[in-house]
C-alpha positions in Angstrom: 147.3 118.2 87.8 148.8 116.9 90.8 151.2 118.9 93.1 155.1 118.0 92.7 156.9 116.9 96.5 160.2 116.9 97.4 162.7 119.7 97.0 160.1 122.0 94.3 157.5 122.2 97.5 160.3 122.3 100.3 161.7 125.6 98.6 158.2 127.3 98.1 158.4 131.7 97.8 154.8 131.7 97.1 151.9 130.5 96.4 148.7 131.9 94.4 144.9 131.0 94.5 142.2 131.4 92.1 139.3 131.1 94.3 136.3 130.0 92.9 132.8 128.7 94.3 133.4 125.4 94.7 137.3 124.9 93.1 140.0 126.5 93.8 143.4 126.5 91.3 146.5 127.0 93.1 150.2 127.6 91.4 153.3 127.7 93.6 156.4 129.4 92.4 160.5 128.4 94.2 162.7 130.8 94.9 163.5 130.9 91.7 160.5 132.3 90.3 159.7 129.4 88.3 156.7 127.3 88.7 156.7 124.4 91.6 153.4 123.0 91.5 150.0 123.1 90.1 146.8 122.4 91.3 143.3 122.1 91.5 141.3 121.4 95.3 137.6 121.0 96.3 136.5 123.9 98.5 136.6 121.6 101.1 139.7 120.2 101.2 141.6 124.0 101.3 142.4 122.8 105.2 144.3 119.7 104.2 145.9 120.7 101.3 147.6 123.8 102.9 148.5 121.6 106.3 150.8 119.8 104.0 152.9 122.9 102.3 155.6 124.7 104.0 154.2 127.7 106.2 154.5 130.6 102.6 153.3 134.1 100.9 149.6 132.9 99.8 148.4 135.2 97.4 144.3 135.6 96.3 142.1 138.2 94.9 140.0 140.1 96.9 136.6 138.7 96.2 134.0 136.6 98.4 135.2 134.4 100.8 138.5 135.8 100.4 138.5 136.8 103.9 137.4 133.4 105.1 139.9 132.0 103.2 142.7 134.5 104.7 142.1 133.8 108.4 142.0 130.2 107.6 145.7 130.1 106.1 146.6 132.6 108.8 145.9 130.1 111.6 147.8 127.4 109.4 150.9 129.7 109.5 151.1 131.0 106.2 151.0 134.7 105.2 148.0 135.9 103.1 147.8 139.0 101.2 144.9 139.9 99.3 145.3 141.5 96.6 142.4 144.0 94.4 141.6 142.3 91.3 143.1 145.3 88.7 146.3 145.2 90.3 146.2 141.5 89.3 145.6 142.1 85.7 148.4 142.9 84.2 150.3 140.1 85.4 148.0 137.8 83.3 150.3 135.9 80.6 148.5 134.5 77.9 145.0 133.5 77.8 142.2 133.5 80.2 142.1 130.5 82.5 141.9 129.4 85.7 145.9 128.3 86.3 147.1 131.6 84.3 145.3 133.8 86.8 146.5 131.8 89.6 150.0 132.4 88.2 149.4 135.7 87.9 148.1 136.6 91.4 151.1 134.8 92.8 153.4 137.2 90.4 151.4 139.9 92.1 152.0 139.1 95.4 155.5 139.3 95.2 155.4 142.8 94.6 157.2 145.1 97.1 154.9 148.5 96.6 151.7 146.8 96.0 149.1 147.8 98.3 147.1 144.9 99.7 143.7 144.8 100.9 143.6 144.6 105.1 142.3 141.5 106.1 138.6 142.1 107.5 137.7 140.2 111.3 134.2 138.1 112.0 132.9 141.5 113.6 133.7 143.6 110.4 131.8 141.2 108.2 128.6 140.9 110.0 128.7 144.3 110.6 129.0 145.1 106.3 126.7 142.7 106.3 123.9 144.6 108.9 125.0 147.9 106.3 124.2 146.1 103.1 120.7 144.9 104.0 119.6 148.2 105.4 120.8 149.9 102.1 118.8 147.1 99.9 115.7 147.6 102.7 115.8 151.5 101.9 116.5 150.8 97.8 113.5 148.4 98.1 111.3 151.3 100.3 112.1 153.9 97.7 110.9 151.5 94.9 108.0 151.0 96.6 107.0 154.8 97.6 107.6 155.7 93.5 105.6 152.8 91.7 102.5 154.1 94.6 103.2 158.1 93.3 103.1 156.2 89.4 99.6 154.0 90.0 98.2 157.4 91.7 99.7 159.8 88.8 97.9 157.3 86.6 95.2 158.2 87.8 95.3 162.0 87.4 96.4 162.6 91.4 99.7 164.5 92.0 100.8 164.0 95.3 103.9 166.5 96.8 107.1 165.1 97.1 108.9 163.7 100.2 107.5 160.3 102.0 105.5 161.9 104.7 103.3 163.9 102.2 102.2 160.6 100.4 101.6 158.6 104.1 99.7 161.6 105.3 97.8 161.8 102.4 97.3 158.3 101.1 94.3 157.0 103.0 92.6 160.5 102.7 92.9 159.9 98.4 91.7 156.2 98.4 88.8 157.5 100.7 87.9 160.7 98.2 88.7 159.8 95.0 86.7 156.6 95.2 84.6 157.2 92.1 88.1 157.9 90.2 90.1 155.0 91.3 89.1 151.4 90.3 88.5 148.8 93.5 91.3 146.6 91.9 93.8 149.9 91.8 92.7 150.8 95.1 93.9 147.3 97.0 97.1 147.0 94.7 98.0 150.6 96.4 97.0 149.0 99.9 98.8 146.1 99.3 102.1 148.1 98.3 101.1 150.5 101.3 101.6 147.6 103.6 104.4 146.7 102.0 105.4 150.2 102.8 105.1 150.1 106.2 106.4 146.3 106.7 110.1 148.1 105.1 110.1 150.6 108.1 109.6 147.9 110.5 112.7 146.0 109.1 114.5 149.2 108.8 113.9 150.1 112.3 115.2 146.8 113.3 118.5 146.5 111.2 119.1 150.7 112.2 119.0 150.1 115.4 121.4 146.9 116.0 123.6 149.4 114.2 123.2 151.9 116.8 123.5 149.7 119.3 126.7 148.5 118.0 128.1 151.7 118.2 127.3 152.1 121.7 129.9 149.6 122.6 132.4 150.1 120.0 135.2 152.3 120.9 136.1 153.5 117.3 132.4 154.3 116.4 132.7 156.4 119.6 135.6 158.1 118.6 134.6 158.7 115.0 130.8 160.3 116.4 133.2 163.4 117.7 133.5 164.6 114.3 130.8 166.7 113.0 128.1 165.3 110.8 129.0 161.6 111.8 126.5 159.4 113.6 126.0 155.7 114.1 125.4 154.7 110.6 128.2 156.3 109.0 131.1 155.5 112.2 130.2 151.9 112.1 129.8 151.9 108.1 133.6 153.1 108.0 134.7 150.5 110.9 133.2 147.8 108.8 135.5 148.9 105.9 138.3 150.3 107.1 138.7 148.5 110.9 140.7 151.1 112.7 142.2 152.6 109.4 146.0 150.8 109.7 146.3 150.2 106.1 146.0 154.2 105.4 149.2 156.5 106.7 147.8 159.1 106.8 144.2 160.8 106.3 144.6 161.8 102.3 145.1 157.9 102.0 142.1 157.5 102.9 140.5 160.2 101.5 141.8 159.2 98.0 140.9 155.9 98.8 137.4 157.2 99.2 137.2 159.1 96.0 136.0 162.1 96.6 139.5 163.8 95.0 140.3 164.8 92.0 141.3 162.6 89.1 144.8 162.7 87.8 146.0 162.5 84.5 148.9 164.4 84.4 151.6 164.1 82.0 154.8 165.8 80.7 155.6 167.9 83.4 152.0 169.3 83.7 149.3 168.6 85.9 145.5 168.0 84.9 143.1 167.1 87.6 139.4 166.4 86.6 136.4 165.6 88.7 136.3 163.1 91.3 137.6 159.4 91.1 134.5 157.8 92.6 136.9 155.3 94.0 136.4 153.1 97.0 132.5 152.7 98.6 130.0 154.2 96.8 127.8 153.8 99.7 130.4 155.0 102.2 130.9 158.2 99.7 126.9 159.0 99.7 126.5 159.0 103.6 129.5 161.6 104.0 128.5 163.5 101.0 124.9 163.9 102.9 126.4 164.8 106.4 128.4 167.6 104.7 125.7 168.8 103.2 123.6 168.7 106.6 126.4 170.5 108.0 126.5 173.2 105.2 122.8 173.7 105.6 122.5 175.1 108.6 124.9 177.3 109.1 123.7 179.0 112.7 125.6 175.9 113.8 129.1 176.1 112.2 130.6 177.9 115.2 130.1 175.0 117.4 132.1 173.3 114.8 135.0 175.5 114.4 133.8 175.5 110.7 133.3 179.9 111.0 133.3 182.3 112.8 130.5 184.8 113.7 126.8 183.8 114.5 125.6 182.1 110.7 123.1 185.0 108.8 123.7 187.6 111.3 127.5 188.0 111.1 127.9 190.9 109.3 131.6 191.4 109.5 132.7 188.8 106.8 136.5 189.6 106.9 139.5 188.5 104.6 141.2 186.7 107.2 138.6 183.8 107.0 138.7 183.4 103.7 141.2 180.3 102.5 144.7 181.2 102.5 144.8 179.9 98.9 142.8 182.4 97.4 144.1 185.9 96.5 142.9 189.0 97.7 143.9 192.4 97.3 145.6 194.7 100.0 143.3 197.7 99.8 140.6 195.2 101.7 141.4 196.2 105.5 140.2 193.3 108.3 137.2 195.3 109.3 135.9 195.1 105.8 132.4 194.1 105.4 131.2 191.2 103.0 130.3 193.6 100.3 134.0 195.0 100.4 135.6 191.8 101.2 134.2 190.6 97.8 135.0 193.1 95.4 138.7 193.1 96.5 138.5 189.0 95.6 139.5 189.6 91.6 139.1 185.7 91.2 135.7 184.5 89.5 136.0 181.5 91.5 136.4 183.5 94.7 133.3 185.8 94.1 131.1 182.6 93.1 131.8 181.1 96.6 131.1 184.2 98.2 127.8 184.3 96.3 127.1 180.9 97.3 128.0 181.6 101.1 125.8 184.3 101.2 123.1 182.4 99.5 123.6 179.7 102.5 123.4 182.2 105.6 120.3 184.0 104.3 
């Protein structure tokens, strides 16, 4: 369906876009909120069709190319915002097609409080894009590393865990057990072996690009001062986040991240449950295991500001470290010792943690 001209294009409030891989649908709503135009464009021709329309609110989903597609209308004058696909969905009138979720996606980009997705630079995509093929190099390592313990457990050979056990030990199995393992079994576990080794290679390569990118990146540098935060997880975050302008403040992005509890509160009372798992996945696991680094060695935690004392031998474990949020009883003085400290804690919660911390530092 062609686009309308005259007055219904001159008065355009917004316009929305269905992007797809080779057509895009576009509807364009008037100030009046009714519908101005529809219509459908080749890939190609997104340029030319946009030069013609009055510099607007372009509204899209944030899906592939979206990005492209933003910087491109950007340049042309227009304002893009890109919008997260369930935010769209219940603006969808009727029945699934292409012009109704265009319609729909322009509704939504007229919204006042709707949070949009930040528009993500050249640098920021190549360097997602140096993130996503280490994680399928690591995905394809591990796959590789488990079906050689499963062709070797086949075989009645146990092998203990962790990588460097099996590449220490490989050669000296094939070598010993040569009367147990068939020659065919023995050069399909050479074969993946070298497949093995060829995923390091590439890993090594893609890691260190990363690093390097770091190096000259000013926020990388600035996120490596916090504690448990290295190369991989700074530039990670400055691939998804840029410098973090679409978040206020740091529980923004912290529920943005998803590892916060789950609301579903009603009637007055509040009911939190386990973690949303929003956001990255992948940006979630990397912080999750620099925590737990952090939490594992616990001589260091000083250095952090995370305790106070010297790790396993502090010995005077006093109330006035323990979260201000839990209760603890006034007969526990400040020169208490951990034994004391935790018997005046009359929470179960409180004496679990303490168990657990003690657990850690021995």
């Amino acid at each position: 369906m062609k686009a309308k001209t005259g007055s219904d294009t001159a008065l355009l409030a917004v316009i929305g876009i269905d992007i797809g891989k080779e057509v895009f649908h576009l509807v364009g709503l008037g100030t009046d909120g009714k519908i101005a135009f529809r219509r459908k464009i080749r890939r190609l021709g997104l340029k030319d069709a946009f030069e013609r329309l009055p510099p607007c609110i372009v509204g899209m989903e944030a899906c592939l190319s979206a990005h492209f597609v933003s910087r491109t209308l950007r340049a042309l004058g227009h304002e893009p915002r890109i919008i997260p696909a369930i935010y769209v969905k219940p603006f969808v009138k009727g029945q699934k097609n292409d012009y109704n979720d265009a319609e729909a996606i322009a509704e939504a980009a007229l919204r006042p409080n709707l949070r949009f997705v930040q528009e993500k630079s050249q640098d920021q995509l190549d360097l997602q894009a140096c993130h996503r093929v280490r994680a399928r190099l690591v995905s394809r390592r591990t796959a590789t590393i488990n079906q050689i313990r499963a062709f070797l457990i086949e075989q009645g050979i146990a092998v203990r865990s962790g990588p460097r056990a099996l590449r220490t030990s490989l050669c000296a199995i094939l070598e010993n057990r040569k009367d147990e393992i068939s020659p065919r079994m023995a050069r399909l576990i050479l074969d993946l072996y070298k497949d093995w080794c060829h995923l390091d290679e590439r890993i090594d390569t893609v890691t260190g690009e990363i690093e390097e990118l770091s190096r000259i990146e000013a926020k990388c540098q600035r996120l490596m001062t916090v504690p448990g935060i290295g190369p991989v997880i700074s530039t990670g975050l400055v691939a998804a986040i840029g410098s973090g302008e679409a978040f206020e403040r740091g529980r923004d992005f912290g529920a943005w991240l998803g590892p916060v509890p789950r609301q579903y509160s009603t009637g007055g009372r509040s009911v939190l449950g386990r973690i949303s798992k929003r956001g990255s996945k992948y940006l979630r696991t990397l912080l999750i295991q620099a925590a737990k680094v952090l939490l594992m060695r616990p001589h260091n935690w000083p250095r952090y500001s995370l305790a106070r004392g010297s790790g396993r031998h502090r010995s005077d474990c006093t109330e006035t470290n323990l979260p201000s949020r839990w209760p603890t009883s006034s007969r526990a003085s400040p020169g208490a010792s951990c034994a004391t400290t935790n018997t005046s804690i009359p929470t179960l919660r409180s004496r679990r943690f303490s168990r657990r911390l003690d657990r850690v530092r021995d």
